[in-house]
C-alpha positions as CSV (number, residue, x, y, z in Angstrom):
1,X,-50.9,58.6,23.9
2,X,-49.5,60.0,20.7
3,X,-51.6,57.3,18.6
4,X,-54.6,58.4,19.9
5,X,-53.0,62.6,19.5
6,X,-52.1,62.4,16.0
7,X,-54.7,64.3,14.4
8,X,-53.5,67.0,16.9
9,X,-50.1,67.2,15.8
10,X,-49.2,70.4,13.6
11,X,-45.0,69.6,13.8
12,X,-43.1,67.3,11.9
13,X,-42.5,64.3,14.0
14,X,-39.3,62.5,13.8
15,X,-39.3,59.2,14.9
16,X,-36.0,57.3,16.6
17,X,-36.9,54.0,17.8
18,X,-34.9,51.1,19.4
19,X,-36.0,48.0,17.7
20,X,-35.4,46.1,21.3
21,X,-37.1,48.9,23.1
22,X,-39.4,46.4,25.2
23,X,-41.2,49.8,26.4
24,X,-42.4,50.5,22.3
25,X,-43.2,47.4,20.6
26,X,-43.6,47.1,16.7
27,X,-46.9,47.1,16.9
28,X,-47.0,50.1,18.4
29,X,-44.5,51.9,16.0
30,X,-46.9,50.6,13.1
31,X,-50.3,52.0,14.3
32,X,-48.2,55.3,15.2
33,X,-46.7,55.6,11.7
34,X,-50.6,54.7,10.0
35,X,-51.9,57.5,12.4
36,X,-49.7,60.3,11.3
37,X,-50.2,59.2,7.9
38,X,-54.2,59.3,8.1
39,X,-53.8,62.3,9.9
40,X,-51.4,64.0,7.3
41,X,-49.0,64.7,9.5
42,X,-45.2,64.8,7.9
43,X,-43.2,61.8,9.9
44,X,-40.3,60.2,9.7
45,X,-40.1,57.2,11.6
46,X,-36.7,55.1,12.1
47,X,-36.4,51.8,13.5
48,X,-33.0,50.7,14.7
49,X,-32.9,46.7,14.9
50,X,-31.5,45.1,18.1
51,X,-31.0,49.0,19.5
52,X,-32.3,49.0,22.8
53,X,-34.8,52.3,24.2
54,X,-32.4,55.2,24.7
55,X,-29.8,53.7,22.8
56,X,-28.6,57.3,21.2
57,X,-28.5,58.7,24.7
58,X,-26.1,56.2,26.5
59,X,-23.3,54.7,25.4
60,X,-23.7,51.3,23.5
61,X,-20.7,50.3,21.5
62,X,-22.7,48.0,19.9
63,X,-25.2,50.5,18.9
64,X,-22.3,53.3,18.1
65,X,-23.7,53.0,14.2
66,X,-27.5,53.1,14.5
67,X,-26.6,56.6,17.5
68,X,-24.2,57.7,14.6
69,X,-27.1,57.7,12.3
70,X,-29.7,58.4,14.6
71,X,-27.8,62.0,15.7
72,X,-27.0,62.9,12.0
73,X,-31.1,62.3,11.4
74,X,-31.9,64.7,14.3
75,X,-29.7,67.5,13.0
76,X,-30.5,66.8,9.5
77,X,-34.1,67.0,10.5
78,X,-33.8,70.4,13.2
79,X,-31.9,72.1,10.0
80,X,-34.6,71.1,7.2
81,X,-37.6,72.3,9.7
């Protein structure tokens, strides 16, 4: 997985994750973020509390903030790489 492929990665990786996302668990999300940072690989990483997985791709009215954000990070980030 991408934990285990860090040291691979030559792109900036941006990070969006659903703190709820049952699929990604903290844990996970943590030993990602050490990995890109041991591998020196430029990251972002953005964890949305109580945001389920996909929960910038569907509609969630209780999640219209953290998509909000989420979108405005992805452009921000596209335009600055």
């Amino acid at each position: 997985g991408p934990i285990d492929r860090a040291g691979d990665m030559e792109a900036p990786i941006l990070g969006l994750m659903g703190g709820a996302d049952q699929g990604i668990p903290k844990e996970q999300v943590d030993e990602l973020k050490k990995a890109l940072a041991a591998a020196g690989v430029e990251h972002e990483i953005v964890v949305y509390p109580g945001a389920p997985h996909s929960f910038f791709d569907r509609h969630y009215e209780e999640h219209a903030g953290a998509s909000a954000d989420a979108w405005k990070r992805c452009l921000e980030f596209v335009r600055s790489h």
